[in-house]
N, C-alpha and C positions, 0 to 999 in steps of 0.2 A: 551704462556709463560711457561717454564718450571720449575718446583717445586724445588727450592735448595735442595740437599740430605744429603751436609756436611756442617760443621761452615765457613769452605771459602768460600762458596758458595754464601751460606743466606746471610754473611756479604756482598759480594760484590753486592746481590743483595739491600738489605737493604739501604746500603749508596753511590754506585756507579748507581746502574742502575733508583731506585726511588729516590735518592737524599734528603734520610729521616739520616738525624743528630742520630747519636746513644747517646745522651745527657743522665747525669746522669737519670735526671729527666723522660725523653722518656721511659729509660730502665724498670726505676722503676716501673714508670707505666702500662708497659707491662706487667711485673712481676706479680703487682699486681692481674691484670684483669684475666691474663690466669692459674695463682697458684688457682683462686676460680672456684672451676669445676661448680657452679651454676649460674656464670656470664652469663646475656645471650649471652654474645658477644663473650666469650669460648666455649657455648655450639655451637654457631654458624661454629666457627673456626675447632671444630671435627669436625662438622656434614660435612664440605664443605671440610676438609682435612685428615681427621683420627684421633686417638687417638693417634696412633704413632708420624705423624709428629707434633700432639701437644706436645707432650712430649719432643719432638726433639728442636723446638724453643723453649718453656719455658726452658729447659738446654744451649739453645744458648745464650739465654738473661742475666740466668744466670751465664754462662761464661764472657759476657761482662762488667758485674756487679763486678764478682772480678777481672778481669782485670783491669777495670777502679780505684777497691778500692788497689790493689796493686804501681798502676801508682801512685796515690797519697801517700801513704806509704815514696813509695820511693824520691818523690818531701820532703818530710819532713824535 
């Protein structure tokens, strides 16, 4: 399997190829876990992927986070 390198990427692997829902909630929680560098499930995620591409999806998610909070904005 090969590592997504950009936000099209990730995304289409995220919700087209694992068929994992990008739900507010999902995102959030993502957010949560990988923003705390002492999670052990963060520290896992460097250890197995780098520090970069943590950095990389913690920015993707929260990409998706204001995208989703803009969609609703605009539903208003």
């Amino acid at each position: 399997m090969m590592i997504p390198q950009d936000f099209e990427s990730w995304r289409k692997c995220i919700e087209i190829d694992c068929g994992i829902a990008l739900t507010d909630a999902f995102v959030k929680g993502r957010i949560a876990v990988y923003a705390d560098a002492q999670h052990a499930e963060t520290q896992r995620f460097i250890k197995r992927y780098g520090a970069e591409h943590h950095r990389l999806v913690l920015q993707w998610f929260r990409t998706v986070a204001e995208q989703d909070d803009l969609k609703k904005e605009e539903e208003r």
